[in-house]
C-alpha positions, 0 to 999 in steps of 0.5 A: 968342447965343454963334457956333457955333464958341464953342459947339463951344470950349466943348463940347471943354473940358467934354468934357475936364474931364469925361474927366479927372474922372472920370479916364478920361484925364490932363489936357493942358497945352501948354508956355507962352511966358515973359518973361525979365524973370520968370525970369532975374536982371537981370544975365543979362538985359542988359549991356555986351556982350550983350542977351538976347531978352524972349521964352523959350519951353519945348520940351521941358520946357526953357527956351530964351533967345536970346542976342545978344552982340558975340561973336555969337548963341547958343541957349541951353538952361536958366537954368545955361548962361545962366549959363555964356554971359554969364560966358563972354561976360565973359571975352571982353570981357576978353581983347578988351581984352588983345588991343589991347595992343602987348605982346598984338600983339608976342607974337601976331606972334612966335608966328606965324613959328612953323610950328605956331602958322602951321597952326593959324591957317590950319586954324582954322575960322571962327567960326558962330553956334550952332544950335538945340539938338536936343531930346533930353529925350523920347526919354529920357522914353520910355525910349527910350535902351537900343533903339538900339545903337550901330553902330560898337561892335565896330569901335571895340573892335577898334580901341582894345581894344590901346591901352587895354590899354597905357594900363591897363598903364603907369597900373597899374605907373606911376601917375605917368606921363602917357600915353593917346591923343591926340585933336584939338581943333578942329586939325591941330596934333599933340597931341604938339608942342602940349604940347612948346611948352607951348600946353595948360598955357598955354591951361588956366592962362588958363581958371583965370585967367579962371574958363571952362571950358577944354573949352567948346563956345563956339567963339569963346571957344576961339578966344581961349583958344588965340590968347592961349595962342599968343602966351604959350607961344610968343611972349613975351606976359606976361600980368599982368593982374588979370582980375576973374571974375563967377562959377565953373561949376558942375561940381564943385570936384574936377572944376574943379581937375582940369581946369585942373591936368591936362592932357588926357590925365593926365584921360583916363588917370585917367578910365580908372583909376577907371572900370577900378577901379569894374569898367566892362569895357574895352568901356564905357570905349572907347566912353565915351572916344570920345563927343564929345556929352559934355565933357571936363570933364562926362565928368571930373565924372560919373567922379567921381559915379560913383566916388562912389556905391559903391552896387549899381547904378551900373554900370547907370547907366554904361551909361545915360550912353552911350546918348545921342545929342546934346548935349542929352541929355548935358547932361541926363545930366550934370545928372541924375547930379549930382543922386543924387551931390549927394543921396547926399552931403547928402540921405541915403545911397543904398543902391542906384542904377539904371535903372527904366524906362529912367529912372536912380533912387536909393533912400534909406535911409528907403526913398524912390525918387528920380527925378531930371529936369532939367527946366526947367518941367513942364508935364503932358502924355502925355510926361511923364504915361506915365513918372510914372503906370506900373507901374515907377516905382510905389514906396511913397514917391517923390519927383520932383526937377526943377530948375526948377518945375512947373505948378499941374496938374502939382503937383496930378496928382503929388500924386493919384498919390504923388509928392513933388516937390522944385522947384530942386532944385540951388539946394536942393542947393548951399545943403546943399553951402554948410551942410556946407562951413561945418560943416567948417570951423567944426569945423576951428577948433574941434575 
């Protein structure tokens, strides 16, 4: 005979199974564990200087990875920054390497008799493991993101409203003069000398070198981005090197150039050219300069996005982008808006963009409401099933782009209700990317 508690088990799953059948209730799936040996490429998963842990797990519709490397243990968020870690991890190895040489030390010593390249090493904070990501993914399924202003609104327009005013002046009447507020980056190193002594130019040309991302939030690589960007601007450190690149991140080419080119403030200044010529009010442009979850990188990539997508509506989306509140939702941000660029430019045209309970959307030419998540896995549970099933995201056609995949309930409910669901949304968009790209170049050859 089966025990008791078997029975009541056993009763519970049928009472389930026949609430959903009869469709009283949606089903419900916890988020499962996952072996990284399955889901992440062999060469993310091990190397010289890192191993990654065998174990993920789903929180929030997001896969999670430990990552422990010679240059310290990450939490990782999603396959992408997985990506990004282990290149990074590669570049440190390599500047390792260009560390130990006499020249790198000789360089490093002549710097340091200089007072700002001494301040910067007292001031510099030590290098922590990084914490756990908070998960922000489902306050922005509730569309919970337009409830809480921020507070300090009106204070920060009444501090920056003159300045901004000056920067919008000397960009509209000089649009080759670099000027804006200068903002710290991680020292009490003035901005001002820095960029005199030539500390910024150097520590950019060796992110480019070196394929990373010059605004990353990796502390140890900015560590040893701004050492050697010390010792070569103002030591007499050479530096050439052949230093060989596993891959490029994955912003866009525009925004990669520009951030390695330009300095920080030329980025800020034309960040707010754009933002001011797509009709974004002086106040949203403060508080979107000001937002430190967000990348200068990322904010210069969405500016871009935004600029692209000359559609009604975007403005509705810029104001989504500042309600986020941790660097997990900007993360998400950024990707979402990457996916209704990336589908107006290879997909389809968008004729209108905006925010339809709280979430941003796209509609297509042919008619089609596309609601972009970047999800890792969807799993189907109330969070995920309340948006999907309400009123404000019925449309006639609709389809739901995730960039990782979904369970086998979540593909068969999506279906019942109308959704069209693109999985790997970013692999499929980047290989239309790659067509258009050879397109045009074979048409350059034959025209």
């Amino acid at each position: 005979m089966m025990s008791s508690s078997i029975q009541f088990g056993l009763a519970v799953c049928c009472v389930c199974a026949g609430a959903c059948l009869h469709g009283s209730a949606e089903p419900v799936e916890g988020p499962p564990l996952v072996f990284s040996e399955g889901l992440v490429p062999e060469e993310l998963r091990s190397g010289e200087r890192f191993e990654l842990a065998p174990i993920a797990h789903v929180v929030n519709f997001g896969y999670e990875f430990e990552l422990e490397s010679d240059f310290g243990a990450y939490q990782v968020r999603g396959i992408d920054m997985l990506k990004t870690r282990v290149h990074e991890i590669d570049a440190l190895d390599r500047l390792e390497e260009i560390s130990k040489t006499d020249a790198f030390a000789t360089s490093f010593s002549e710097a340091l008799k200089n007072p700002i390249v001494r301040t910067w090493a007292v001031a510099r904070k030590p290098i922590t493991t990084v914490t756990r990501i908070p998960g922000g993914v489902l306050r922005y399924l509730r569309g919970k993101f337009f409830e809480v202003k921020r507070g300090s609104e009106k204070i920060a327009v009444k501090k920056k409203e003159s300045k901004l005013r000056r920067v919008e002046k000397d960009a509209d009447e000089s649009p080759g003069a670099v000027t804006g507020a200068a903002r710290k980056v991680g020292s009490t190193t003035k901005k001002l000398s820095r960029r005199h002594l030539g500390f910024d130019k150097a520590k950019r040309d060796w992110a480019r070198r070196l394929k990373v991302d010059p605004y990353s939030t990796n502390d140890y690589l900015q560590f040893e981005l701004e050492r050697i960007a010390w010792a070569s601007s103002v030591g007499s450190f050479a530096g050439e090197f052949a230093i060989p690149s596993s891959s490029v991140l994955s912003y866009t080419l525009q925004a990669q150039e520009m951030v390695w080119s330009k300095s920080e403030t030329e980025l800020e200044r034309l960040n707010a050219i754009t933002l001011k010529r797509m009709g974004v009010g002086m106040r949203v442009q403060v508080l979107f300069d000001e937002m430190d979850v967000y990348t200068l990188t990322e904010k210069t990539e969405m500016v871009l996005t935004l600029d692209s997508l000359d559609v009604p509506g975007r403005l509705e989306l810029a104001q989504l982008l500042l309600e986020v509140q941790s660097r997990d939702e900007a993360m998400l941000m950024v990707k979402i808006l990457a996916v209704l660029g990336s589908y107006d430019q290879f997909v389809e045209p968008l004729e209108r963009v905006g925010v339809s309970r709280g979430l941003a959307v796209g509609y297509g030419e042919s008619g089609e409401m596309v609601l972009p998540l970047a999800l890792d896995y969807l799993h189907w549970s109330p969070e995920i099933a309340a948006p999907l099933v309400s009123s404000e995201l019925n449309a006639g056609e609709r389809s739901l782009w995730i960039c990782g995949t979904a369970s086998a309930i979540a593909k068969r409910r999506l279906s019942e209700l109308g959704w069209r669901l693109e999985e790997k949304c970013m692999d499929s968009l980047d290989e239309l990317a790659q067509r258009s790209a050879d397109s045009e170049s074979v048409a350059s050859i034959h025209p």
